[in-house]
VONUZA-425751 format. One record per residue: residue in one letter; x, y, z of N, C-alpha, C in turn. Coordinates in steps of 0.1 Angstrom, whole numbers. Example, Ala and Ser with C-alpha at 12.3 -4.5 7.8 and 13.67 -1.06 7.14 Angstrom:
# VONUZA-425751
res nX nY nZ caX caY caZ cX cY cZ
A 132 -57 78 123 -45 78 132 -33 78
S 128 -22 71 137 -11 71 129 0 79
# end
This chain:
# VONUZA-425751
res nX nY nZ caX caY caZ cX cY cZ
X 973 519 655 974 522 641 972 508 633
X 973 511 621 970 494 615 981 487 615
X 991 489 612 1003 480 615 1019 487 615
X 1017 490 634 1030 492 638 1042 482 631
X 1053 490 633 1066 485 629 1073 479 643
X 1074 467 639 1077 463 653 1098 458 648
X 1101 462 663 1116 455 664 1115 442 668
X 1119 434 662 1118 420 671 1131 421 678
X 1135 414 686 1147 414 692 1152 398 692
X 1147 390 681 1153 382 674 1150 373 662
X 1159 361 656 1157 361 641 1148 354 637
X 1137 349 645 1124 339 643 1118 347 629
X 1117 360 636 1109 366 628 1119 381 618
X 1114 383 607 1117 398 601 1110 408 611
X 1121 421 606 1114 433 609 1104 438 600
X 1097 447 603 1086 453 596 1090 458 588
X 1087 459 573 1092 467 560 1091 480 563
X 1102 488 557 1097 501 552 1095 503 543
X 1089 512 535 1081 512 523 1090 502 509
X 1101 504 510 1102 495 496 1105 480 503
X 1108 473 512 1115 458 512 1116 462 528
X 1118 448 535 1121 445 548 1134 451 552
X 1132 460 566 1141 467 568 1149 458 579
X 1161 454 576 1171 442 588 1185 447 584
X 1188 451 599 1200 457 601 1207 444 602
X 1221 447 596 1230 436 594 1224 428 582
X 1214 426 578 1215 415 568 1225 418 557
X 1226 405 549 1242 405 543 1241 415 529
X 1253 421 525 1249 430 512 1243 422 500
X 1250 411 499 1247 404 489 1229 404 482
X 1221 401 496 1208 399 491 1201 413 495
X 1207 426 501 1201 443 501 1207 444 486
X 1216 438 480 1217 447 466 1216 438 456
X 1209 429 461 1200 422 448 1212 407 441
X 1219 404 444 1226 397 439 1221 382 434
X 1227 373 427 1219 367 420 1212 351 428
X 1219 354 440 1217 343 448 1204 345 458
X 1197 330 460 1189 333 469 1189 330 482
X 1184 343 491 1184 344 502 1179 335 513
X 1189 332 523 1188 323 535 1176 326 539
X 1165 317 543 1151 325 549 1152 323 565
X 1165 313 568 1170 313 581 1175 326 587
X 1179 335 582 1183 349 581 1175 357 580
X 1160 356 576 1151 364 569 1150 377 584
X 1150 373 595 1146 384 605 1162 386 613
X 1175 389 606 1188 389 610 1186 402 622
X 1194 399 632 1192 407 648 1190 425 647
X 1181 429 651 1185 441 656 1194 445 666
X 1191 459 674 1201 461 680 1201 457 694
X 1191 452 702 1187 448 709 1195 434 714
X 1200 434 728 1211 422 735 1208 411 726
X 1217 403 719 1217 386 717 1220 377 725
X 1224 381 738 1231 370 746 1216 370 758
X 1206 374 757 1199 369 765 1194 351 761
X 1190 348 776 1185 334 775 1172 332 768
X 1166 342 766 1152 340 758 1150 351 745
X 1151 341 734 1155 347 718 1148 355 719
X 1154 368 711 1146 379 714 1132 379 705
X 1128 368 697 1117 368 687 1106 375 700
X 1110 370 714 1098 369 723 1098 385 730
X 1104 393 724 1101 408 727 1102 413 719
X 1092 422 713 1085 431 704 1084 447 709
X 1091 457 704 1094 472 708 1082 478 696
X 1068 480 703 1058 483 691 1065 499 684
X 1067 504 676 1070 516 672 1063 519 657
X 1055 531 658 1046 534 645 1055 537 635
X 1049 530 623 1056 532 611 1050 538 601
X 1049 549 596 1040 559 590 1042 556 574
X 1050 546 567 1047 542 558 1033 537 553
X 1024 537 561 1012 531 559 1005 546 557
X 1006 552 557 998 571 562 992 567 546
X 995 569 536 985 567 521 989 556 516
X 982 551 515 983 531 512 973 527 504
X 974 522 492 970 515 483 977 502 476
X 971 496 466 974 482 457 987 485 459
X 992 499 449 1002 506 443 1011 506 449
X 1012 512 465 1022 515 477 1030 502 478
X 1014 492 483 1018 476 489 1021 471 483
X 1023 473 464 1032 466 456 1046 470 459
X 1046 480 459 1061 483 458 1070 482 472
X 1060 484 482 1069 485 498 1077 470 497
X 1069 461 493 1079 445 498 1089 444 486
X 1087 448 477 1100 442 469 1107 451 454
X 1103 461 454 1105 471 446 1124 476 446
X 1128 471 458 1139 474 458 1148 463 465
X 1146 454 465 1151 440 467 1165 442 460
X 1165 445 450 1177 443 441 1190 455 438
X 1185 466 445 1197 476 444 1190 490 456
X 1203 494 458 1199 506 467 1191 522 460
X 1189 521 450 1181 530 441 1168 521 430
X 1157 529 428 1151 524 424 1140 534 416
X 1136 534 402 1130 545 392 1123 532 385
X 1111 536 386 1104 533 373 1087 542 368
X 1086 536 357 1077 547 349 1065 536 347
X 1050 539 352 1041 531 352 1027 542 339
X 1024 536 333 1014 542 323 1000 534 323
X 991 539 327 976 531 332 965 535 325
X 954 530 316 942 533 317 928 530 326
X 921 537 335 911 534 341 898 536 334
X 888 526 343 873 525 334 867 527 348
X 858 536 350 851 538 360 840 543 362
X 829 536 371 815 539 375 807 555 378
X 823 562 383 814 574 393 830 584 390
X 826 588 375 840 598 370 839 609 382
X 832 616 383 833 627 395 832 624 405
X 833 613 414 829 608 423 819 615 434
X 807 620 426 796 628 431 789 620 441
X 784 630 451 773 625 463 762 615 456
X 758 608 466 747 596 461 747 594 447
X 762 594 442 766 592 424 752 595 416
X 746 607 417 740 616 412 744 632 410
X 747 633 397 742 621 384 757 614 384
X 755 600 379 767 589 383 770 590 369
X 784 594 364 788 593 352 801 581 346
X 796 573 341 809 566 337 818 568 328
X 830 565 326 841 573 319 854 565 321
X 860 570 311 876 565 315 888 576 316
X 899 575 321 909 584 321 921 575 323
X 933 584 319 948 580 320 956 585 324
X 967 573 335 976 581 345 985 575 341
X 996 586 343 1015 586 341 1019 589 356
X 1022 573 362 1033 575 377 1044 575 375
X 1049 577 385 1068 577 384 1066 571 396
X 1070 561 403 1078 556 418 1088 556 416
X 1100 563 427 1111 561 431 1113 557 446
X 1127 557 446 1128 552 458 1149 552 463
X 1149 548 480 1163 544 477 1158 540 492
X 1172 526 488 1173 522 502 1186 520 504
X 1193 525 519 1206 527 523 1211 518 536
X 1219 510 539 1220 503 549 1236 500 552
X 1236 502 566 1248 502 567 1250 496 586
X 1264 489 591 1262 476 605 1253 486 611
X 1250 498 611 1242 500 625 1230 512 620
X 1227 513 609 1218 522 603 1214 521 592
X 1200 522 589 1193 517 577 1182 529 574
X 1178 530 561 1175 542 558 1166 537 544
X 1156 541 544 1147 539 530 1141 554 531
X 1131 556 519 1124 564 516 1118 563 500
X 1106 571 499 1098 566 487 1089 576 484
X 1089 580 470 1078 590 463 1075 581 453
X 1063 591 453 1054 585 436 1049 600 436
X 1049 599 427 1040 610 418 1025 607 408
X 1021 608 401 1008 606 395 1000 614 388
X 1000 613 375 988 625 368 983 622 363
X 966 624 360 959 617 353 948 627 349
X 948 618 336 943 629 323 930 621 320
X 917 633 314 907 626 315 897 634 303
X 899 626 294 896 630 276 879 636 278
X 878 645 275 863 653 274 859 659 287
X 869 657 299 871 665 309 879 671 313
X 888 678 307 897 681 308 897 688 324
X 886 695 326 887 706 340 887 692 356
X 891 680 350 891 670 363 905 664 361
X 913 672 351 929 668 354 932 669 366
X 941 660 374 946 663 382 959 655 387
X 969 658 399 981 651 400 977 649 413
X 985 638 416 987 632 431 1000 627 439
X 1007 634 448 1018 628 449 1021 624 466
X 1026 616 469 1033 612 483 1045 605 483
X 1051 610 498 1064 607 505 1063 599 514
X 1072 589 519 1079 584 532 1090 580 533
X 1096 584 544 1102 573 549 1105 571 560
X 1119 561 564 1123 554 579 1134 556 576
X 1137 557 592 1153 560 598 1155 551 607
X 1167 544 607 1169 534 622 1180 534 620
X 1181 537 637 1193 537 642 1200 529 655
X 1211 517 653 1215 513 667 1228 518 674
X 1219 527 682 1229 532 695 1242 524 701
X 1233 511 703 1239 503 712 1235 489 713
X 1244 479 720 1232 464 715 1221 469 725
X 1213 474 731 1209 477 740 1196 486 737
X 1199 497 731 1194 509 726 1188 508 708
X 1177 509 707 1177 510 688 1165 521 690
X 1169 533 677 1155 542 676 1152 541 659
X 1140 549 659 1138 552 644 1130 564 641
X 1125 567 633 1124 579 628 1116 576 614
X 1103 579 614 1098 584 599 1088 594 599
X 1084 595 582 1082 610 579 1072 604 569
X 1059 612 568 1055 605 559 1046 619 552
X 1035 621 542 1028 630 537 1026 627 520
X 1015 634 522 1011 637 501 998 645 503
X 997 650 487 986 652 482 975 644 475
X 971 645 483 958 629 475 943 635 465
X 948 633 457 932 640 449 922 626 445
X 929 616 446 917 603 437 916 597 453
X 906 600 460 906 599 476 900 581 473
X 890 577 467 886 564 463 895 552 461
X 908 557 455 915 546 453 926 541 464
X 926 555 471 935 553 488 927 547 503
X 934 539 509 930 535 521 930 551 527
X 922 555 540 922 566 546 934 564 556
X 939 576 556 955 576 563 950 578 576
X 960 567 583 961 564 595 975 567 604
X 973 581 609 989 587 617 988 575 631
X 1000 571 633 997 564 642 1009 570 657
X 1003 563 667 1006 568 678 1012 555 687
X 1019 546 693 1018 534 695 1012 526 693
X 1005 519 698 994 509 687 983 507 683
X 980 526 685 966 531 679 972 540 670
X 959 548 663 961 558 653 953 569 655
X 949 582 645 946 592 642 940 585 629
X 929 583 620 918 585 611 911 597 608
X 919 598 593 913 608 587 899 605 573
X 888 603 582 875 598 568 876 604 557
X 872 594 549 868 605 534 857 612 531
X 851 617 541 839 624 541 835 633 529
X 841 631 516 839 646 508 838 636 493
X 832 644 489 824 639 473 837 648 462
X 837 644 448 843 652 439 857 648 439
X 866 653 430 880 647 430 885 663 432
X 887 660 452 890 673 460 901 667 470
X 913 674 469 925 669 479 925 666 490
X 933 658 495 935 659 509 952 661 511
X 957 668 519 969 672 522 969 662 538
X 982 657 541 984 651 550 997 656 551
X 1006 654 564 1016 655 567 1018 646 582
X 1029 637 584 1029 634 599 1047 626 597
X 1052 630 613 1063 624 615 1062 617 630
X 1073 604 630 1070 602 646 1083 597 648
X 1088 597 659 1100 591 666 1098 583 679
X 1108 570 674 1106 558 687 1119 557 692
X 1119 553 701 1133 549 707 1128 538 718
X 1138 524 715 1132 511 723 1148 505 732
X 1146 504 744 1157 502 754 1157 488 757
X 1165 479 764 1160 464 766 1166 468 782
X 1159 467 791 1161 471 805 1170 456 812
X 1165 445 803 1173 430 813 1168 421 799
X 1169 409 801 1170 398 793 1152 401 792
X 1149 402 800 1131 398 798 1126 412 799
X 1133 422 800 1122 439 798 1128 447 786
X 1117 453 781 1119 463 772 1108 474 774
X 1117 486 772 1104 498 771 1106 506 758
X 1098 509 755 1098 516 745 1089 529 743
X 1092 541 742 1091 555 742 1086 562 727
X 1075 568 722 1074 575 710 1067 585 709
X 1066 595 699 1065 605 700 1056 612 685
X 1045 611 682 1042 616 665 1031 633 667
X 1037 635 659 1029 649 653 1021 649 638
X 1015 653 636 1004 653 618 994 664 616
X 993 664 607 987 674 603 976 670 589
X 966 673 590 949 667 580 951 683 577
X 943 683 564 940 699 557 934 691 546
X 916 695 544 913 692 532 903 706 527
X 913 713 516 915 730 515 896 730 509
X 893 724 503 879 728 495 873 712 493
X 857 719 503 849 708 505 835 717 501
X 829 706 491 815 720 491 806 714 494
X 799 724 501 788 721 512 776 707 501
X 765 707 515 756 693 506 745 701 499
X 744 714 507 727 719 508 729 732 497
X 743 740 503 749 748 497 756 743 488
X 763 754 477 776 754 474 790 763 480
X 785 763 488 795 771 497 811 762 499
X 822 767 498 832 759 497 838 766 511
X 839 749 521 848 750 533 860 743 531
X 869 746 541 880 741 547 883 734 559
X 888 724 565 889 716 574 902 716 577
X 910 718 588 923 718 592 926 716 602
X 933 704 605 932 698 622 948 694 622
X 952 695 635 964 692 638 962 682 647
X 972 674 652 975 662 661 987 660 664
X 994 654 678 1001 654 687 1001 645 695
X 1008 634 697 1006 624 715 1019 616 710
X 1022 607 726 1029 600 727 1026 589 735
X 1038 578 733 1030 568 741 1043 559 747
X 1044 552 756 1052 549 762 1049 533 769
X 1053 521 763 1052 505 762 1058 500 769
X 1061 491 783 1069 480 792 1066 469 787
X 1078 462 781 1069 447 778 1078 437 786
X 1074 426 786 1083 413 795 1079 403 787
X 1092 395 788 1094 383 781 1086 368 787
X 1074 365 785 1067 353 795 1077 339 797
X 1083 339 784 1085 329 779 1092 327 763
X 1095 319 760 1106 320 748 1100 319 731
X 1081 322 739 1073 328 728 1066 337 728
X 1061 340 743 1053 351 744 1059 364 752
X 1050 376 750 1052 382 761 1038 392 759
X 1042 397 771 1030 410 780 1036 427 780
X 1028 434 783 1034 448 786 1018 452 791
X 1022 465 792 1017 479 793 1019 488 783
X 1011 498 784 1009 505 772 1004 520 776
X 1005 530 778 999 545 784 1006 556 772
X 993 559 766 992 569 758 978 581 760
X 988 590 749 975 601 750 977 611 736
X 966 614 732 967 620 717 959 630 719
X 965 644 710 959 655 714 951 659 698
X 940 663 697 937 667 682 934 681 684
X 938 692 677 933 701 678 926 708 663
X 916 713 664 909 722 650 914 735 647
X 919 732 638 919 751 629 910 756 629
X 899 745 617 888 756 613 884 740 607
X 874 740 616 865 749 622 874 746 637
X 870 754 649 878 758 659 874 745 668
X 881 737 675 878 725 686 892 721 690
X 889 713 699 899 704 704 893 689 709
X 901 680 709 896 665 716 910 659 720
X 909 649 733 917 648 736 913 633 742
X 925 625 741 924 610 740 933 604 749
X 929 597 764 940 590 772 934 576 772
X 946 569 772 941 550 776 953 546 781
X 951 535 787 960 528 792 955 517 787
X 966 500 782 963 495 779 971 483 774
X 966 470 781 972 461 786 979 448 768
X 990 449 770 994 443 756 996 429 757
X 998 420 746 1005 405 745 1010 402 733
X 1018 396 730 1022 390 717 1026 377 715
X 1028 370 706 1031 355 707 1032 356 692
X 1048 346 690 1051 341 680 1042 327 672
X 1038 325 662 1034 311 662 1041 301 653
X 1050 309 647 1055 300 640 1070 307 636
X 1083 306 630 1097 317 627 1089 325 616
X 1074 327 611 1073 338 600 1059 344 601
X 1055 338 619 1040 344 619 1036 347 633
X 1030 360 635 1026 365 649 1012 370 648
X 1008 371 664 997 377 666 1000 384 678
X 994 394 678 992 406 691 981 413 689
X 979 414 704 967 419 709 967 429 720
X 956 442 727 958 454 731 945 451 736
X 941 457 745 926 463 754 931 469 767
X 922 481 769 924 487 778 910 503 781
X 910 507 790 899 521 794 903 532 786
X 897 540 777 898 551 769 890 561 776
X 893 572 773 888 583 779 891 593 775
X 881 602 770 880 615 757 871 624 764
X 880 636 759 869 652 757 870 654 745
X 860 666 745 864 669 730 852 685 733
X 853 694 723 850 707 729 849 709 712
X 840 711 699 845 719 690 830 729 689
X 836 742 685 826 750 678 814 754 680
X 804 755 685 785 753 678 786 742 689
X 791 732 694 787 719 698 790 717 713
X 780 707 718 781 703 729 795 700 736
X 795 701 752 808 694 751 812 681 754
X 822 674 755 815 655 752 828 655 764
X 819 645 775 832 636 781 827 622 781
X 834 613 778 832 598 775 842 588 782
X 839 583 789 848 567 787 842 556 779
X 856 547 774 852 543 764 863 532 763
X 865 523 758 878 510 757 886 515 748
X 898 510 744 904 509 734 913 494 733
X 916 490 722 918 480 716 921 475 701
X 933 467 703 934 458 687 939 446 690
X 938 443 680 944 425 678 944 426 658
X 959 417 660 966 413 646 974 404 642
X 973 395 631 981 387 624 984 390 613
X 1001 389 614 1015 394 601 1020 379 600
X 1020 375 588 1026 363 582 1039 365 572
X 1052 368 577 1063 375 569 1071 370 563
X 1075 368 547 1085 362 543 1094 369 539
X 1110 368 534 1114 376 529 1111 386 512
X 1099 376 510 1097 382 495 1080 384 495
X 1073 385 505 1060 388 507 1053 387 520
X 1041 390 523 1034 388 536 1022 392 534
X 1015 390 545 999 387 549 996 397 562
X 989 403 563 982 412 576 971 412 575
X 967 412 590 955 419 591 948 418 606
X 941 427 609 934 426 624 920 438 623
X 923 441 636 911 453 641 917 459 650
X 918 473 649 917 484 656 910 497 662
X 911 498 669 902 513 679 910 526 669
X 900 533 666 910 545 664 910 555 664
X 911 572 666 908 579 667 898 586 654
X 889 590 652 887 594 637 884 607 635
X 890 619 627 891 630 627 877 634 626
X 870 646 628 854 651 629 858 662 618
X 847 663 611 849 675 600 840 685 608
X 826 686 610 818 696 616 813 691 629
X 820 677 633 816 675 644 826 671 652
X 826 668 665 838 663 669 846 649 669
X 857 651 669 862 637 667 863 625 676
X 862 611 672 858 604 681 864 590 678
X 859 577 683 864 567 686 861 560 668
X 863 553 661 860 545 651 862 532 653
X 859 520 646 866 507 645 870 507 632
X 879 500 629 884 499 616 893 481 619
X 890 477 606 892 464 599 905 466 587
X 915 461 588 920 462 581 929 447 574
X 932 442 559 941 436 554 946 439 539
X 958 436 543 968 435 533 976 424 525
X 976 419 514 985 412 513 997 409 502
X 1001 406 500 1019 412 490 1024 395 487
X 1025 389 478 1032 376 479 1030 369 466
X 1044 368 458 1044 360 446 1029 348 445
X 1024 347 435 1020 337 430 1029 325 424
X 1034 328 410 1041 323 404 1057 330 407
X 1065 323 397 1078 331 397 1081 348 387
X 1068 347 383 1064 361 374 1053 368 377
X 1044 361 387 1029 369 387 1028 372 402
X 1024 387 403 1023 390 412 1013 394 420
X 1006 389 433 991 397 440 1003 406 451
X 993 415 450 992 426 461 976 432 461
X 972 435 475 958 436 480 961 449 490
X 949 457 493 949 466 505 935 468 507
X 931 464 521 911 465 524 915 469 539
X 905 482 536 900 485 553 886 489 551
X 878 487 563 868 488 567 868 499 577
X 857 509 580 858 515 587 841 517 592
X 843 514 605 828 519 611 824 529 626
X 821 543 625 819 549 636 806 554 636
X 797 544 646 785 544 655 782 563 654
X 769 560 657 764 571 656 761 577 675
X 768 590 682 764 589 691 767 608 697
X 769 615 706 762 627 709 769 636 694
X 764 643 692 766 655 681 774 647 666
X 772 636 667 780 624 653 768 620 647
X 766 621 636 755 607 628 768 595 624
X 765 583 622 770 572 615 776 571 604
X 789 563 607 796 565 593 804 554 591
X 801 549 580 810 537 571 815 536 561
X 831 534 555 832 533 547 841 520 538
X 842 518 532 848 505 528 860 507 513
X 870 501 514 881 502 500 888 491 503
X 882 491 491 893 474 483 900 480 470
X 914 476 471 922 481 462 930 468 459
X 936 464 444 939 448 444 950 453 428
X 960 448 426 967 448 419 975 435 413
X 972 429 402 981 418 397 989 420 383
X 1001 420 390 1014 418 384 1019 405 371
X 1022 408 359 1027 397 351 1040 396 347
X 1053 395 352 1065 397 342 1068 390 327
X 1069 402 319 1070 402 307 1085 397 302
X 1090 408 310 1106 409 305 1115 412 319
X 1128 407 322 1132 416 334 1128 426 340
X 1128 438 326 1120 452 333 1110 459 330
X 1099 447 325 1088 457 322 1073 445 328
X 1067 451 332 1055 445 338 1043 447 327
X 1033 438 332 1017 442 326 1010 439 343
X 1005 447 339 995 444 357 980 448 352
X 974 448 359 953 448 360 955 450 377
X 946 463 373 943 467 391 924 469 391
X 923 469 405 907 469 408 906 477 420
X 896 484 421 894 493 435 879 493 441
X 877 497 449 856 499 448 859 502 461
X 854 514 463 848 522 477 833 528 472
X 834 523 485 819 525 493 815 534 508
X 804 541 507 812 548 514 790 550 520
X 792 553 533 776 557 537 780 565 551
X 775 580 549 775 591 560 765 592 570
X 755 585 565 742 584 573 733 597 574
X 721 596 573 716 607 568 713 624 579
X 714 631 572 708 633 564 720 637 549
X 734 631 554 740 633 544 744 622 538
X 746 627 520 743 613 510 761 608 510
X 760 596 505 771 589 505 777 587 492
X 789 579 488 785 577 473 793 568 469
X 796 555 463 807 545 458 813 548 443
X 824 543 443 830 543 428 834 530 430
X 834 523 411 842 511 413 850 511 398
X 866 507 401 874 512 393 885 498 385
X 884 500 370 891 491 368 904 493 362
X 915 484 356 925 496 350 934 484 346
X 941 486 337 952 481 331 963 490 325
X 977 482 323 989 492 322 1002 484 319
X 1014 491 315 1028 487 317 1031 492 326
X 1048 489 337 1050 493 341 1067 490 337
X 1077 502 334 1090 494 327 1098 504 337
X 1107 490 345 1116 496 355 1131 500 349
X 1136 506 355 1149 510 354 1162 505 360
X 1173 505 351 1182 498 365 1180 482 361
X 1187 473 376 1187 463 373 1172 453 371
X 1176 437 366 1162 436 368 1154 430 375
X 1141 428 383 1132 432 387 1134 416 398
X 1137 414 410 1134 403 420 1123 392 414
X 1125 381 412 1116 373 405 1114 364 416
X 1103 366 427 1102 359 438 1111 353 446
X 1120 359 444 1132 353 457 1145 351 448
X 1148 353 433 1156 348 425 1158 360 413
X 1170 366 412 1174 371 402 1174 365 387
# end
């Protein structure tokens, strides 16, 4: 997936955010409910549940576990996951936007390409709950956007997530999230990626017009520390793709696409050393088709490593033998080996961060079967000033053309900058542009989107880079 939630098993490093702010069990109330003092960054990655009395800090074992906060991700999300709730365990506010954009209908080969503007009313909420041995976030937005002399292209957009963690024992930690929406403005979203241990499920934007996509997926980890130097870790995700009305290229015929997905995966890691370590990795993902009727099925095994490089920056990396069937409808049937693989750098502070890598991934098939992708992915979240804010979200996506598949690439850059006005009201300017090429004989088509807005929070006021 693009970026598992990893447990560190000690304080070099933070744990992986959940959608609103870095989720760290034990860290002190003072700085989870915003108080006016700023936070120790010696503390920034405070222990999970995982032994402290081994000889090698746990920074040097990593329990990969997928964190489905990433499933619909944009500027908007990655604004809000790092710091939106820094300051209190509840969190409401009301964002009001106008866009100016290249490709209002986001029609095939943007013919006829119409330019236009429209305006959206979000709501983001949120809550985050934490308590010595359990921590708890979750997050909606909603979205509706109105579009003057079109009225028949109104439409709403809404999505959920969140995380659950729990420590059993110093020994034992699991977690639990949940993620899903309705996505109608598909251009301004990264394509959701259900993830499975340290790969994913990719669902393309293969469809022209401002036409939904329905997603749903949950997964459960649970990570054990076997001795001072082993850890295994166990997970388990389910999801569900449905994109209800897609109209043909040749025809106007309106189809439906509905695929379900299923796997689990199962990680040994060992501690090398008091910065690195190694594992194993054996997973298998099951995809199955509604409609149109298939199935594909995905095993790898696949050899891991991680290494600290500094208390606020890592890299890790995956390669291993992939191996797929896949059986849908009308079509051939495919058996393949094939690699799988990623590699990534997280640069984590308590009040922002940096990602980014490459990964293998599975990519959903609309009339064809599904198959292997590469995807490119970065993010980044991190004050400028003490009032101005970057947040970024770019993935790249490229799958080769090869038996019953033509070629397919798509590209989204999403960019949002933040100005504090007042404690609780923002000005921001956001930017988007996807690009998108299906390879022929079917057309492709880009939008590129600009926008400005308020955004006036509720509640206390708003984390000002590390300082109330």
């Amino acid at each position: 997936m693009k970026r598992p939630y990893r447990i560190w098993t000690g304080s070099a490093l933070p744990l992986r955010p959940g959608l609103f702010l870095t989720i760290a069990l034990g860290i002190a109330a003072p700085w989870l409910y915003g108080q006016a003092s700023v936070p120790d960054e010696s503390q920034a990655g405070v222990m999970s549940a995982l032994d402290q009395s081994t000889t090698y800090p746990i920074q040097t074992q990593m329990a990969e576990t997928s964190n489905l906060n990433t499933v619909n991700e944009n500027a908007d999300t990655v604004k809000y996951s790092e710091n939106a709730l820094t300051r209190g365990p509840f969190f409401f506010s009301v964002e009001t936007t106008v866009t100016g954009t290249t490709n209002l209908e986001n029609t095939f080969d943007n013919q006829p390409s119409t330019t236009g503007a429209y305006f959206t009313v979000a709501f983001p909420l949120g809550i985050h709950l934490a308590a010595p041995t359990t921590d708890f976030s979750a997050y909606f937005r909603f979205d509706t956007n109105f579009y003057p002399g079109y009225s028949d292209l109104n439409h709403s957009s809404v999505i959920y997530s969140q995380q659950y963690i729990h420590q059993h024992s110093n020994l034992t930690t699991s977690s639990w999230s949940l993620a899903g929406g309705h996505i109608v403005t598909l251009g301004n979203y990264l394509s959701p990626v259900i993830g499975v241990g340290t790969t994913g499920v990719l669902a393309p934007q293969q469809s022209s017009g401002l036409q939904p996509l329905n997603d749903a997926a949950t997964n459960y980890s649970i990570a054990h520390q076997m001795s001072e130097r082993d850890t295994i870790t166990a997970s388990g995700m389910a999801g569900w793709i449905d994109q209800p009305s897609v109209t043909g290229i040749q025809t106007n015929e309106i189809t439906s696409y509905r695929q379900l997905t299923g796997g689990g995966s199962v990680q040994w890691q060992r501690a090398l050393n008091t910065r690195e370590i190694a594992g194993v990795e054996l997973s298998d993902v099951y995809i199955k088709g509604l409609f149109p009727s298939g199935m594909s099925n995905f095993t790898a095994a696949k050899l891991t490593f991680g290494q600290t490089l500094t208390p606020h920056s890592s890299i890790t990396a995956g390669v291993g033998p992939l191996y797929l069937q896949s059986d849908l409808t009308g079509k051939p049937q495919l058996n393949n080996f094939t690699y799988t693989a990623n590699v990534g750098f997280e640069y984590r502070r308590p009040f922002g961060d940096i990602t980014g890598g490459f990964s293998r991934v599975y990519e959903l098939g609309y009339v064809v079967p599904a198959g292997v992708a590469n995807q490119w992915y970065f993010t980044f979240d991190h004050p400028i000033t003490s009032k101005i804010r970057l947040a970024a979200a770019s993935q790249y996506v490229l799958s080769p053309a090869w038996e019953g598949r033509n070629s397919y690439a798509q590209f989204v850059l999403t960019a949002r900058l933040d100005v504090r006005l007042t404690p609780n009201l923002d000005y921001h300017v956001e930017g988007s542009s996807f690009i998108q090429d299906t390879g022929a004989p079917t057309p492709g088509y880009s939008n590129n989107q600009f926008s400005t807005g308020i955004t006036f929070y509720f509640g206390n006021p708003l984390s000002r880079a590390g300082e109330q």
